[in-house]
FINURO-459262 format. One record per residue (C-alpha): x, y negated, z negated; residue in one letter. Coordinates in nm, 4 decimals. Layout:
BEGIN
MIDREN  east  north  up  bamar
MIDREN  X  Y  Z  A
...
//
This chain:
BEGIN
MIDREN  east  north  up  bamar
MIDREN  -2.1027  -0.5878  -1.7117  X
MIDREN  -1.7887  -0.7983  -1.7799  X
MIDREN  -1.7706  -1.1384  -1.5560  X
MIDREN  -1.4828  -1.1291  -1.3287  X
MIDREN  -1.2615  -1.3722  -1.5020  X
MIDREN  -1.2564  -1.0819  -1.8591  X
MIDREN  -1.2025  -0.7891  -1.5792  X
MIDREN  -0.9057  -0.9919  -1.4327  X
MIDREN  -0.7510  -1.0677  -1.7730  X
MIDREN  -0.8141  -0.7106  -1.9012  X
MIDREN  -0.6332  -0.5854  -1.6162  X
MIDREN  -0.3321  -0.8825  -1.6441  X
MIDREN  -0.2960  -0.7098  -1.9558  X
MIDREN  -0.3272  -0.3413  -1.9112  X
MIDREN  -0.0225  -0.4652  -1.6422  X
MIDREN  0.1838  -0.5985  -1.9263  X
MIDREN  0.1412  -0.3036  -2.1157  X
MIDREN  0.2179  -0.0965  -1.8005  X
MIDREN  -0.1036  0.0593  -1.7899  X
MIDREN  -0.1812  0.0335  -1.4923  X
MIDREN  -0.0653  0.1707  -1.1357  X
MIDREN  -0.1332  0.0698  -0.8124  X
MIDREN  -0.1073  0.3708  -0.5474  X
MIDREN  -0.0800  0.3107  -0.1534  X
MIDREN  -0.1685  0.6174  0.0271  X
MIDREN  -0.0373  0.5473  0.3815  X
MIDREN  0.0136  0.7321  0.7192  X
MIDREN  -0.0700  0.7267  1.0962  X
MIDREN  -0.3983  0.7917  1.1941  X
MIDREN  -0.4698  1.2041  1.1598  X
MIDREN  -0.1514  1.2512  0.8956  X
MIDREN  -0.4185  1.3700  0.6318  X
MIDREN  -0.5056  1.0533  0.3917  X
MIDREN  -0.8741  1.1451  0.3365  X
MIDREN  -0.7748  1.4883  0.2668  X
MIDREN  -0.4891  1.3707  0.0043  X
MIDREN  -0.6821  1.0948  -0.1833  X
MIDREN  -1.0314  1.3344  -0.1756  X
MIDREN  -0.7765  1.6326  -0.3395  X
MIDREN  -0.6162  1.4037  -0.5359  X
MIDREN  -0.9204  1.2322  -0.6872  X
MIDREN  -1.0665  1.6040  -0.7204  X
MIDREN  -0.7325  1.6910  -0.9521  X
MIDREN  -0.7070  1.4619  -1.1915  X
MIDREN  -1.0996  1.5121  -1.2340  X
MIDREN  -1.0623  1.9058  -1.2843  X
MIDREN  -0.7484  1.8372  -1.5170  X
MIDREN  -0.7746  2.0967  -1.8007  X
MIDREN  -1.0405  2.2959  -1.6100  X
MIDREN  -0.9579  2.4682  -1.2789  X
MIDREN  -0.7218  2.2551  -1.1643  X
MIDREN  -0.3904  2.4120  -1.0728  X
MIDREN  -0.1269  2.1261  -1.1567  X
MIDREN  0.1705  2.3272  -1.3358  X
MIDREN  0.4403  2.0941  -1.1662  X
MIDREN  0.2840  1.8042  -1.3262  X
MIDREN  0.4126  1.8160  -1.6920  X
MIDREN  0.1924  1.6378  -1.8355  X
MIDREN  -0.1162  1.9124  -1.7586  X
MIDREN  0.1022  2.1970  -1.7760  X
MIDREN  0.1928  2.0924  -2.1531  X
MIDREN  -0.2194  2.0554  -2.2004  X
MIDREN  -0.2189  1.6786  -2.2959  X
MIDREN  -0.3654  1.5421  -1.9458  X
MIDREN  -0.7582  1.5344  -2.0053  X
MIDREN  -0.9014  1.4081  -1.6940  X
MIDREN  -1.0187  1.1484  -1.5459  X
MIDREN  -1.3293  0.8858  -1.4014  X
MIDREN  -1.4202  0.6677  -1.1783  X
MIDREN  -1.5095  0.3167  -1.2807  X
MIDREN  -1.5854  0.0134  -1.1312  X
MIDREN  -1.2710  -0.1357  -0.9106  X
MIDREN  -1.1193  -0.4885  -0.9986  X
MIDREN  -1.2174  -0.6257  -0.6518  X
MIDREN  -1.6101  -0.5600  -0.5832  X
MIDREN  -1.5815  -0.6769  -0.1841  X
MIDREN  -1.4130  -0.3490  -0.0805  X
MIDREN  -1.5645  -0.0660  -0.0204  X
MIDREN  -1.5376  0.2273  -0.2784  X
MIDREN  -1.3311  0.5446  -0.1293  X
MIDREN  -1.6179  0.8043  0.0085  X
MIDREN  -1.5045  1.0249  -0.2369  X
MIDREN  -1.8937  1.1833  -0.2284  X
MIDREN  -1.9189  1.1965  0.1073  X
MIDREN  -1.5427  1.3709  0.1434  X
MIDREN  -1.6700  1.6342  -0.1067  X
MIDREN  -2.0103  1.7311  0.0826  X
MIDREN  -1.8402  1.7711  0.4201  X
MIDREN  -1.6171  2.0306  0.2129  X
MIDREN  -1.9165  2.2131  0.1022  X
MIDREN  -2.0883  2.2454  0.4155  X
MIDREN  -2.1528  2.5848  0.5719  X
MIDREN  -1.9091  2.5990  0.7423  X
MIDREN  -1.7030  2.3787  0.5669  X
MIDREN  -1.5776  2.0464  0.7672  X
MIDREN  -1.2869  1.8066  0.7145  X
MIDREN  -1.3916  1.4922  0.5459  X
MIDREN  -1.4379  1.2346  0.8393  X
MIDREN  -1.1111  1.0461  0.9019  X
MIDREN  -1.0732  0.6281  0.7399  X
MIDREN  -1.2653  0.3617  0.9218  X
MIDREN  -1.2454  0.1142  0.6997  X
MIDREN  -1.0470  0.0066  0.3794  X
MIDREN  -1.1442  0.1284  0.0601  X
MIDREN  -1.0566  0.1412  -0.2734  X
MIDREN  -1.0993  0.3490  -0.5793  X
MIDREN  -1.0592  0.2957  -0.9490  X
MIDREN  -0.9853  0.6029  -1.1997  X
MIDREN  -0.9045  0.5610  -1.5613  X
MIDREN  -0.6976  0.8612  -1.6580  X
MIDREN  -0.6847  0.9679  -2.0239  X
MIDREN  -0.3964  1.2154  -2.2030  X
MIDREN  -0.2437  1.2615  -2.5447  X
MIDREN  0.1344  1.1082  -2.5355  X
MIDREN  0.4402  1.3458  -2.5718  X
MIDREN  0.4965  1.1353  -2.8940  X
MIDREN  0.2589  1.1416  -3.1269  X
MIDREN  0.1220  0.8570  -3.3805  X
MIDREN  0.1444  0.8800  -3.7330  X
MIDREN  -0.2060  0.9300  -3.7044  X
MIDREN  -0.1763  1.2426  -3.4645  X
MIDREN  -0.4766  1.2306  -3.2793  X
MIDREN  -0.3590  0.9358  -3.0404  X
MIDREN  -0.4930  0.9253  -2.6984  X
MIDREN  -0.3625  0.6402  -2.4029  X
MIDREN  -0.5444  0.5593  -2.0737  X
MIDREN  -0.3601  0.4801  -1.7227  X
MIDREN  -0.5910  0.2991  -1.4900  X
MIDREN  -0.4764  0.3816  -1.1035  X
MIDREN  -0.6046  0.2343  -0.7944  X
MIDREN  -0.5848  0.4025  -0.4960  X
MIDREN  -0.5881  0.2301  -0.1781  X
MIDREN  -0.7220  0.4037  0.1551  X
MIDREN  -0.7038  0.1852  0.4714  X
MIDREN  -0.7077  0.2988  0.8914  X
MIDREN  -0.3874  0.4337  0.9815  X
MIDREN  -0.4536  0.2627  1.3443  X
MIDREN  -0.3772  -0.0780  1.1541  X
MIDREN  -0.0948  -0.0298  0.9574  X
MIDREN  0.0828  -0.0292  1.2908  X
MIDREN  0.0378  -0.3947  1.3210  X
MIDREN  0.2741  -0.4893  1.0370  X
MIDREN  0.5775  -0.5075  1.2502  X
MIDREN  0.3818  -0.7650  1.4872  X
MIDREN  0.4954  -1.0179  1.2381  X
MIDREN  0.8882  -0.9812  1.3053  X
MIDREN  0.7920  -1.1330  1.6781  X
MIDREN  0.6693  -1.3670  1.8805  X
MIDREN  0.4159  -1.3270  2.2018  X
MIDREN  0.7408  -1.2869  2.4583  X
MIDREN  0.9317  -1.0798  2.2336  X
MIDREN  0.6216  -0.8633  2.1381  X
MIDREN  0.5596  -0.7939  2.5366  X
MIDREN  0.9380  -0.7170  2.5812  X
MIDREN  0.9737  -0.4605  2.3132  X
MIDREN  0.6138  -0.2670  2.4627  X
MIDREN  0.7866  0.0651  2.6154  X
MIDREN  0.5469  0.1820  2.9660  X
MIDREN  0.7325  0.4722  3.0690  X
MIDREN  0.7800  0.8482  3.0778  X
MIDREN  0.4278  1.0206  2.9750  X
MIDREN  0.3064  0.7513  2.8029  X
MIDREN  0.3484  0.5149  3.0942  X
MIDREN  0.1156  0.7193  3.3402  X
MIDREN  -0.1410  0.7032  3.1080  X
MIDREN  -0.1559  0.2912  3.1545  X
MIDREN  -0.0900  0.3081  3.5067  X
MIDREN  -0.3929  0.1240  3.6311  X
MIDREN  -0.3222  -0.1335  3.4035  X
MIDREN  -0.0091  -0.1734  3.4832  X
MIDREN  -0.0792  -0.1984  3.8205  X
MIDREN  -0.3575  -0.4731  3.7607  X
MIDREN  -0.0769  -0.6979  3.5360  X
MIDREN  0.1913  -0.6868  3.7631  X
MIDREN  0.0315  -0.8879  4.0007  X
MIDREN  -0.0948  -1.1530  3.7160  X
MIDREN  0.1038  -1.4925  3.7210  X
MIDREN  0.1747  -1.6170  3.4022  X
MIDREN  0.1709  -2.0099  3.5097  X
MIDREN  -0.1526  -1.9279  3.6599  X
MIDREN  -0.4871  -2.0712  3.5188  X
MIDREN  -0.6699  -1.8117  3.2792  X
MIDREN  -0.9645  -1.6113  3.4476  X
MIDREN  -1.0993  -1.5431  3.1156  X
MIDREN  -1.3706  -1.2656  3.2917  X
MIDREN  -1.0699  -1.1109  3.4321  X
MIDREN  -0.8420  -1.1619  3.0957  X
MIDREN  -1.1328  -0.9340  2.9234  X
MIDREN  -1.1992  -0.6643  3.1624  X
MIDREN  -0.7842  -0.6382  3.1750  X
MIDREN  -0.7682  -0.6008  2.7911  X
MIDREN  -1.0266  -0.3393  2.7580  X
MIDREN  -0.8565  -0.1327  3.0105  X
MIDREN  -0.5369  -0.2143  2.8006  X
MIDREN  -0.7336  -0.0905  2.5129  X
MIDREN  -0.8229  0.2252  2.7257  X
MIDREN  -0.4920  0.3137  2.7787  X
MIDREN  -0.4007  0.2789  2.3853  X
MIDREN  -0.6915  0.5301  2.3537  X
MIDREN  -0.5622  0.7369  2.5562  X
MIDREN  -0.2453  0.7627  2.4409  X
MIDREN  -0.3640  0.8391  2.0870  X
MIDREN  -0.5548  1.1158  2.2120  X
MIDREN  -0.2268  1.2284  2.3869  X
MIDREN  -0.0674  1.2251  2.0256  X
MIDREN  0.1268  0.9525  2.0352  X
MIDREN  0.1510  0.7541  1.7376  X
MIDREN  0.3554  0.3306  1.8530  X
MIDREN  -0.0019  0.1669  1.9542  X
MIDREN  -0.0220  -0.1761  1.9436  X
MIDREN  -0.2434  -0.3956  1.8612  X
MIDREN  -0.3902  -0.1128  1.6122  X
MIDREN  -0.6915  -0.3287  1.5889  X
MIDREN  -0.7585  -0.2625  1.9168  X
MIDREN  -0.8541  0.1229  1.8481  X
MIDREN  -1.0775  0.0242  1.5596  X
MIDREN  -1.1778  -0.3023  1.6241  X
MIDREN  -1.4671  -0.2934  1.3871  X
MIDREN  -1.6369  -0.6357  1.3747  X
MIDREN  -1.4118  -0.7588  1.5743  X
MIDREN  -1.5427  -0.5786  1.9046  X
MIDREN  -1.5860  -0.8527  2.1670  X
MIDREN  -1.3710  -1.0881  1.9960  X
MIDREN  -1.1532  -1.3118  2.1959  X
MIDREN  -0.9216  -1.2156  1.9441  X
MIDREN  -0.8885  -0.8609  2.1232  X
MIDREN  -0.8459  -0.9798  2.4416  X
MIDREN  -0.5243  -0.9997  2.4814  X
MIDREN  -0.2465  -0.7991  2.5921  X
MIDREN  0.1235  -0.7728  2.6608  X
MIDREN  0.3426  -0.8702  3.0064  X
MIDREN  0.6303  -0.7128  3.1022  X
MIDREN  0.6598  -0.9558  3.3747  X
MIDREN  0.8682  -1.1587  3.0697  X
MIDREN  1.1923  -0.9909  3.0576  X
MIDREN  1.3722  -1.1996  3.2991  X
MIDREN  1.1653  -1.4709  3.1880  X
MIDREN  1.3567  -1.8408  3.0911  X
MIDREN  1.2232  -1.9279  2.7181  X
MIDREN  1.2130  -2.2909  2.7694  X
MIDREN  0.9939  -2.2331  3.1290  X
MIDREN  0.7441  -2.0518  2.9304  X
MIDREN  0.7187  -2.2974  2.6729  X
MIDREN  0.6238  -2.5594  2.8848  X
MIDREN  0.3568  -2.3627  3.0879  X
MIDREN  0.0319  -2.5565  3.0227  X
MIDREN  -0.2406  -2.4728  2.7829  X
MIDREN  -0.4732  -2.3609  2.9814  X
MIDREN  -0.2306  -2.0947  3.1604  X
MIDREN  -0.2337  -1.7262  3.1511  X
MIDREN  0.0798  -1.7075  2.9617  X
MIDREN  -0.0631  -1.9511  2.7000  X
MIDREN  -0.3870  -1.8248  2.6753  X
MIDREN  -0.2153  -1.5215  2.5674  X
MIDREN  0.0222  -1.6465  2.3136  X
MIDREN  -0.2465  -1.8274  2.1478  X
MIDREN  -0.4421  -1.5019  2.0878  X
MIDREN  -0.1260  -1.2952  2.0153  X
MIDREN  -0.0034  -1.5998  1.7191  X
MIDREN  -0.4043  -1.5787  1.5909  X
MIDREN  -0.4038  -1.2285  1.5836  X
MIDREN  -0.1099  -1.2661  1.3707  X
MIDREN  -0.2186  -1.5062  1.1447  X
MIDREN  -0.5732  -1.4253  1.0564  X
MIDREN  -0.5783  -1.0626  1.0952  X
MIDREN  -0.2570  -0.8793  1.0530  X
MIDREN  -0.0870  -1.1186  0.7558  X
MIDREN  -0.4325  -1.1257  0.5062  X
MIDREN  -0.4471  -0.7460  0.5409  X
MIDREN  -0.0538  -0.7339  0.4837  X
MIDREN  -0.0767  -1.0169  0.2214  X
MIDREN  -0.3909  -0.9050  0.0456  X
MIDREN  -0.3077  -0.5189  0.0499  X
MIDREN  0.0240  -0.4427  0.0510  X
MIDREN  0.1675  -0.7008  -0.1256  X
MIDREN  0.0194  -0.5648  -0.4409  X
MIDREN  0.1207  -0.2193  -0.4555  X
MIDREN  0.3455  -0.0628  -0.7042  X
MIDREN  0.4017  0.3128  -0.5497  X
MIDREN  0.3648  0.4387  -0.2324  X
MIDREN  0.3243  0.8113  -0.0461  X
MIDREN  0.3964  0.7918  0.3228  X
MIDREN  0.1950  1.0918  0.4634  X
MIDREN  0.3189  1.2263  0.8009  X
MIDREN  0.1892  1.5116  1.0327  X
MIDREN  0.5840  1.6356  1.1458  X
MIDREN  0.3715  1.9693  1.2921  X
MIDREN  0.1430  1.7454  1.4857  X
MIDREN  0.4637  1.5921  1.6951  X
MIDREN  0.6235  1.9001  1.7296  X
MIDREN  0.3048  2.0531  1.8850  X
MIDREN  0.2747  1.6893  2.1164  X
MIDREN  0.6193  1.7718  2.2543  X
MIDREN  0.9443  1.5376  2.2426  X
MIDREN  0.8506  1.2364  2.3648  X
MIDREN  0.5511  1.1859  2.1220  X
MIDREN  0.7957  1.3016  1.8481  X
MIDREN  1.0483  1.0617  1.9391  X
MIDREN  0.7737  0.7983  1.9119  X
MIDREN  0.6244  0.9031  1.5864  X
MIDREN  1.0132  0.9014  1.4340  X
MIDREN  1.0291  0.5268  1.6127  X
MIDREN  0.6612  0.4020  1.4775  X
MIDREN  0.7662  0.5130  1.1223  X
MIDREN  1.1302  0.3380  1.1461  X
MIDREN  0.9500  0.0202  1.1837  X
MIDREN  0.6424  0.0508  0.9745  X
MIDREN  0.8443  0.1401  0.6641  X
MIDREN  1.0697  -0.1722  0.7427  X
MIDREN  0.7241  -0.3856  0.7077  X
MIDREN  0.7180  -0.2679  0.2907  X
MIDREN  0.8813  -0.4587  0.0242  X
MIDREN  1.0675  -0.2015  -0.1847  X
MIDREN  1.2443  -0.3042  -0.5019  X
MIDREN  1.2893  -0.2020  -0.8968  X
MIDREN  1.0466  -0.3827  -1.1002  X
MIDREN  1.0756  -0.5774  -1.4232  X
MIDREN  0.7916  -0.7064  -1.6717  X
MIDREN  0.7781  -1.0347  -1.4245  X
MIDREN  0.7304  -0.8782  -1.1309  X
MIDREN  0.4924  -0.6600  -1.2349  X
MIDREN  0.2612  -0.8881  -1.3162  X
MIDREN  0.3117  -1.1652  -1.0747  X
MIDREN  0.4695  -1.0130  -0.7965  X
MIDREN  0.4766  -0.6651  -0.7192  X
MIDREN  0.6930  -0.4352  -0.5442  X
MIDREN  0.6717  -0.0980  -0.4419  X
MIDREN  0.9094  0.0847  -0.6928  X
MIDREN  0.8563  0.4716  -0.6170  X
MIDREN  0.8199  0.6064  -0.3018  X
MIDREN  0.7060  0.9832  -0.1587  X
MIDREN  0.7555  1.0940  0.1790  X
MIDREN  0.5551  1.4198  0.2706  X
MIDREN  0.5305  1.6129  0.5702  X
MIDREN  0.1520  1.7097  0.5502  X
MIDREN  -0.0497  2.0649  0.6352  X
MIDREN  0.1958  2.2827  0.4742  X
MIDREN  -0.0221  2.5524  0.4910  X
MIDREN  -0.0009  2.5668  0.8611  X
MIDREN  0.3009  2.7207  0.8420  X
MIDREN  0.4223  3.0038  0.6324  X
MIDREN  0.5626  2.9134  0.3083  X
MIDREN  0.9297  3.0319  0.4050  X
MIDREN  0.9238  2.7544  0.6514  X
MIDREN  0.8375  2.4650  0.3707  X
MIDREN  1.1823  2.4338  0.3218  X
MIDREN  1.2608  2.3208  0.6974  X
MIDREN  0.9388  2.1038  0.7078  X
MIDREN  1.0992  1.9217  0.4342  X
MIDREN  1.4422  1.9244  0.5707  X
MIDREN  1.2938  1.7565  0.9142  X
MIDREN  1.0969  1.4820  0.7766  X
MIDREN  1.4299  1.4102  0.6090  X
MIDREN  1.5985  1.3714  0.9433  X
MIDREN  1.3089  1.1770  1.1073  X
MIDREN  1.3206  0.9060  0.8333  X
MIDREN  1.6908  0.9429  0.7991  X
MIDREN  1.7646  0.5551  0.8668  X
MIDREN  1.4672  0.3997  0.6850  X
MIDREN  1.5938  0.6975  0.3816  X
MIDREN  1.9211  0.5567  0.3611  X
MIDREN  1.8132  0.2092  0.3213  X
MIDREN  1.5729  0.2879  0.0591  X
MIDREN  1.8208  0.4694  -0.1745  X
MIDREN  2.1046  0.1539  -0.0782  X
MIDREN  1.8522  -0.0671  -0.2230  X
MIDREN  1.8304  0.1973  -0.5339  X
MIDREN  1.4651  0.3064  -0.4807  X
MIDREN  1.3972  0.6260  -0.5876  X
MIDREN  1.2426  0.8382  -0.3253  X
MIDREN  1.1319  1.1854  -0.2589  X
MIDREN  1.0620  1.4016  0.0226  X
MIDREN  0.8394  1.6802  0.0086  X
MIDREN  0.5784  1.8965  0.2282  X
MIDREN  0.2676  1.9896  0.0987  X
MIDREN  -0.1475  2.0616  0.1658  X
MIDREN  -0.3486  1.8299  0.0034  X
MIDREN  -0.6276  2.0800  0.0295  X
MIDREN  -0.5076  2.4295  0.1182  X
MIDREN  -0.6739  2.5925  0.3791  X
MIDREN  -0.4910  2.9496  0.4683  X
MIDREN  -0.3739  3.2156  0.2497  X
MIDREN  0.0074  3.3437  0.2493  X
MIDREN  0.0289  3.7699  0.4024  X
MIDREN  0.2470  3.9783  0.4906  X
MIDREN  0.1650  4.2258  0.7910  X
MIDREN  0.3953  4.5569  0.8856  X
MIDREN  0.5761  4.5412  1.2026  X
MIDREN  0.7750  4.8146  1.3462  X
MIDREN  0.8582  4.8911  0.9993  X
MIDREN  0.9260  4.5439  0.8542  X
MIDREN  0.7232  4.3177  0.6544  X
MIDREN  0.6774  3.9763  0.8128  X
MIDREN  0.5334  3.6476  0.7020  X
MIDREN  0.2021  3.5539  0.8000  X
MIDREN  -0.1122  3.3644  0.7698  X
MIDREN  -0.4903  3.4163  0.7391  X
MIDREN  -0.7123  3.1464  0.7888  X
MIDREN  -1.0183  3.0037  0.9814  X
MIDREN  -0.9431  2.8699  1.3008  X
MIDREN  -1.1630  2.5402  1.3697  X
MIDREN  -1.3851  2.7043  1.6364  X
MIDREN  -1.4602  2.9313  1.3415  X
MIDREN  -1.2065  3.2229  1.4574  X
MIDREN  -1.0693  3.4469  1.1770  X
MIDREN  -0.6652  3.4817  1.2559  X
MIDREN  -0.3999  3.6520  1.1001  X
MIDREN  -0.0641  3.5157  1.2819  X
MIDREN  0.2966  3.4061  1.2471  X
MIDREN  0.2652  2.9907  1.3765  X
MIDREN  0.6277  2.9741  1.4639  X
MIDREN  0.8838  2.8277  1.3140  X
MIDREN  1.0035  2.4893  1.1954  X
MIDREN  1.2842  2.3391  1.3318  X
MIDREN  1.5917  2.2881  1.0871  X
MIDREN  1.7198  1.9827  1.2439  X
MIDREN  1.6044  1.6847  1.4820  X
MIDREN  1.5155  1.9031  1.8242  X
MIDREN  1.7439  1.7795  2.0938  X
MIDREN  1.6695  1.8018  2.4350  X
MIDREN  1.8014  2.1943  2.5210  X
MIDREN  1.6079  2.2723  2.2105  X
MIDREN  1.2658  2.1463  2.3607  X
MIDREN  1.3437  2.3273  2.7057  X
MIDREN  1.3992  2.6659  2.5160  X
MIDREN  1.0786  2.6307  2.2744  X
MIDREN  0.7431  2.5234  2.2466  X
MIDREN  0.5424  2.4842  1.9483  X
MIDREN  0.1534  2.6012  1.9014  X
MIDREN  0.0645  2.5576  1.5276  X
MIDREN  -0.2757  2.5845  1.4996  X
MIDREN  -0.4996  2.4158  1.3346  X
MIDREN  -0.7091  2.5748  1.0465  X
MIDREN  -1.1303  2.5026  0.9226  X
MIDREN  -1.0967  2.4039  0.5296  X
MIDREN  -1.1922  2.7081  0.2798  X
MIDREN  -1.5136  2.7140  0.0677  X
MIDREN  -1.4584  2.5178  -0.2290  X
MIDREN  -1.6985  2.6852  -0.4279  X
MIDREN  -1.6794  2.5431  -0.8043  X
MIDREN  -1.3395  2.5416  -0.8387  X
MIDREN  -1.1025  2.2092  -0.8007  X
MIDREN  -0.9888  2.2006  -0.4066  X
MIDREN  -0.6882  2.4345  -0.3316  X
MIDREN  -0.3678  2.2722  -0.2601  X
MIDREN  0.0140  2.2964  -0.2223  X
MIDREN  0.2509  2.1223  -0.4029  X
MIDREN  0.0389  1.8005  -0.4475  X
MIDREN  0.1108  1.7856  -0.8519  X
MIDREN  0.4619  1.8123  -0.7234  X
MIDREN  0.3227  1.4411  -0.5607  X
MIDREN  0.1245  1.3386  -0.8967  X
MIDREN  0.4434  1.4186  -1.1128  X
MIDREN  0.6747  1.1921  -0.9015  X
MIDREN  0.3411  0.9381  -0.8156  X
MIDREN  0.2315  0.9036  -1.1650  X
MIDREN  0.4134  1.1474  -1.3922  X
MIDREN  0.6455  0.8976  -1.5656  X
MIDREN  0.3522  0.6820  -1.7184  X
MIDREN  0.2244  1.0293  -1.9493  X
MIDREN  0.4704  1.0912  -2.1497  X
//
C-alpha cells in the first residue's frame, strides 16, 4: 500500500493533468442522494454491459469501459454503502437503500479509449472521481455562518403551519428573560423540545430546519453544543443592551453555544467538504412539495435560495485546481421522474427552473454553466397507455410501497410557480412507488447519463 504522502502527490498530479474530478452530490434530506450515487456507481460499473447510457457519448460511441472502486485519498471517512444500497435493492420485496447518516466518500477510477487516438492506437486514459455523500439535514447549516446569535433568532420564521407545530415551545420561551441567569436543566429540556418541534416539522415536509445537527446529532447527542436554541424575544431588542448582558445570562449562554456551533461544527464540515469540490448536482424532490402543499413549497424554494448562496461557484484555471477549488459545473434535477408520466418531464423541469430562478440567474451572471434536468436515478414504474372512452391516455404501472400493484394517471405538473388560486383549485397526490427487481441487469433509470454527460462527459473525449 502506498504511504499517504505518494497517494497525496499521485493525486496533486493526476489534478494537474486534470484527471481527476471531485463530485458533490447534494440535496435536502429525502431528495434521493442514496438512490443517485448507488445508480450512479452501478452505471459506470455496467458500462459496456447492460448499462443503458446512450446520452452519454462517450458509452454510446463504445470507448467508456467501466469502472472500480479503489481505495479513497482520505482513509477517516467512511466509504459510501454502496453494498449495502445494492442488497436492500435485491430484497424480496425490494426496499430503498436506507437514507445518509453519515458522510461518506467513494473513490472510482474510470477507464475509456480517447476520441483521439495515439499513434500507437490502442491508448487507454483513466479519470479518478470522488463522490461525496453527506446528511442532507446538515447542509442546512451553511447559511448559519452569514449571522450572528441575534440575527440567527430574528430570521427563525414560527408561523402559519409550521408555527403550530412549535407551539409548546414557543409558549415555554416567551416567558424566558434573556438578562436572566441560565437554568442550564431548564436550557436542556427547552432545546430538546426545540429539537422536537424541528422533527416534527420534517415529518410535516418541510425542508428550512435549523440547526440541522439537531435532527442527526450523531455523537453529538447530549452535547451542550445542542442545547441551544433561538429567541424571538430579540427583535425589538437594543444591540449594545445585549452585548453587555453578563456571561453567565441566558442570552449569553446562548450566544456562546450558537458562535461554537459555528466554529467547530458547521465551518470544518463547510471547510473540509465543500471547499474542495469541483462539480456539483443539486438533487431536489419538486413532487414531494407539491404533495406537502404551499407553504412547505414555499419553504423548500426559500431553504434552497440560501443553501446554494453558501457554494463557491467559479471557472477554474490550472491554479485553482490544484490549490483552490471551485465548483465549475453545476446540475440541478428535479428527482423521481418516474412518478409522473413522461409527458409531464417537461414541466418538472420547467418548475425547478422557476423555484431556483434567483440563485439560476446568479449562477449564469457569474458564467457558470448550469443545467436543469428531471430524472430517476433508479426507475421504478413503467410508462402505459390505458383506453378511455375511446382515447388513449398516459399512465403508469408500478408497485405502490405497501406492495399495491397500480395502474394510474398521478396528476399533473404544474407549468409555472403555483400561486395561491392555483393551490385552492388543486391538490396534488403523487404517489410514491416500491423500487423494481433489479435482477442482473444495471439499475433502471431516467435520464441519469443525461447527468453523467454534463457531470463528467467533458473529461472522455
Amino acid at each position: 500500500m502506498r504511504q499517504p504522502f505518494t497517494r497525496e502527490l499521485a493525486d496533486l498530479l493526476e489534478r494537474g493533468r486534470d484527471r481527476q474530478l471531485r463530485l458533490a452530490v447534494t440535496g435536502l434530506s429525502r431528495a434521493g442522494k442514496t438512490a443517485f450515487l448507488t445508480s450512479l456507481i452501478d452505471q459506470l460499473r455496467h458500462a459496456g454491459l447492460e448499462a443503458r447510457l446512450d446520452l452519454l457519448p462517450a458509452a454510446r460511441e463504445g470507448r467508456l469501459l467501466g469502472a472500480r472502486r479503489v481505495e479513497q485519498q482520505d482513509l477517516g471517512v467512511p466509504r459510501f454503502p454502496l453494498d449495502r444500497a445494492l442488497a436492500a435493492l435485491d430484497a424480496e420485496p425490494p426496499q430503498w437503500p436506507a437514507p445518509t447518516r453519515g458522510i461518506s466518500e467513494l473513490r472510482l477510477v474510470i477507464r475509456y479509449r480517447p476520441r483521439r487516438r495515439g499513434w500507437a492506437g490502442g491508448e487507454t486514459r483513466r479519470l479518478t472521481l470522488d463522490l461525496f455523500d453527506y446528511p442532507g439535514e446538515w447542509l442546512l447549516d451553511l447559511p448559519l455562518l452569514s449571522h450572528d446569535f441575534a440575527s440567527w433568532s430574528r430570521s427563525q420564521a414560527f408561523t402559519g403551519e409550521r408555527g403550530a407545530l412549535f407551539a409548546d415551545w414557543r409558549e415555554a420561551v416567551a416567558r424566558l428573560d434573556p438578562a436572566a441567569p441560565v437554568d442550564e436543566g431548564r436550557l436542556a429540556s427547552l432545546a430538546e423540545r426545540y429539537a422536537e418541534g424541528l422533527r416534527a416539522a420534517r415529518e410535516a415536509g418541510f425542508s428550512d430546519l435549523q440547526p440541522g445537527r439537531f435532527l442527526l446529532p450523531g455523537d453529538l447527542e447530549g452535547a451542550p453544543v445542542l442545547q441551544f436554541f433561538p429567541l424571538p424575544s430579540l427583535d425589538d431588542a437594543d444591540p449594545a443592551t445585549l452585548a453587555g448582558l453578563p456571561e453567565d445570562s441566558l442570552y449569553a449562554t446562548l450566544a456562546r453555544r450558537f458562535r461554537y456551533y459555528q466554529q467547530h461544527i458547521v465551518r470544518p464540515f463547510y471547510r473540509e467538504h465543500f471547499r474542495r469540490f469541483d462539480r456539483q448536482i443539486v438533487l431536489v424532490d419538486v413532487l414531494g412539495a407539491l404533495n406537502a402543499g404551499p407553504e412547505r413549497f414555499e419553504d423548500l424554494a426559500r431553504s434552497l435560495s440560501r443553501l446554494m448562496q453558501s457554494f463557491d461557484y467559479g471557472r477554474r484555471s490550472l491554479l485553482t485546481r490544484l490549490f483552490a477549488p471551485r465548483i465549475d459545473r453545476l446540475a440541478i434535477a428535479a428527482t423521481k421522474a418516474d412518478h409522473v408520466t413522461p409527458e409531464q418531464h417537461p414541466r418538472l423541469t420547467g418548475l425547478l427552473e422557476a423555484l431556483l430562478a434567483e440563485p439560476l440567474k446568479d449562477l449564469r451572471f457569474a458564467d457558470v454553466p448550469v443545467r436543469a434536468l428531471s430524472l430517476a436515478a433508479i426507475r421504478a414504474t413503467e410508462a402505459r397507455e390505458v383506453d378511455h372512452q375511446g382515447r388513449r391516455h398516459p399512465a403508469l404501472r408500478g408497485t405502490t410501497l405497501d406492495g399495491e400493484p397500480a395502474l394510474l394517471f398521478p396528476g399533473e405538473v404544474p407549468a409555472r410557480l403555483p400561486d395561491a388560486d392555483f393551490w385552492r383549485r388543486q391538490g396534488f397526490a403523487f404517489p410514491a412507488f416500491r423500487p423494481r427487481p433489479r435482477g442482473d441487469d444495471a439499475l433502471p433509470h431516467i435520464r441519469l447519463d443525461a447527468a453523467l454527460d454534463w457531470l463528467i462527459g467533458d473529461k472522455l473525449t
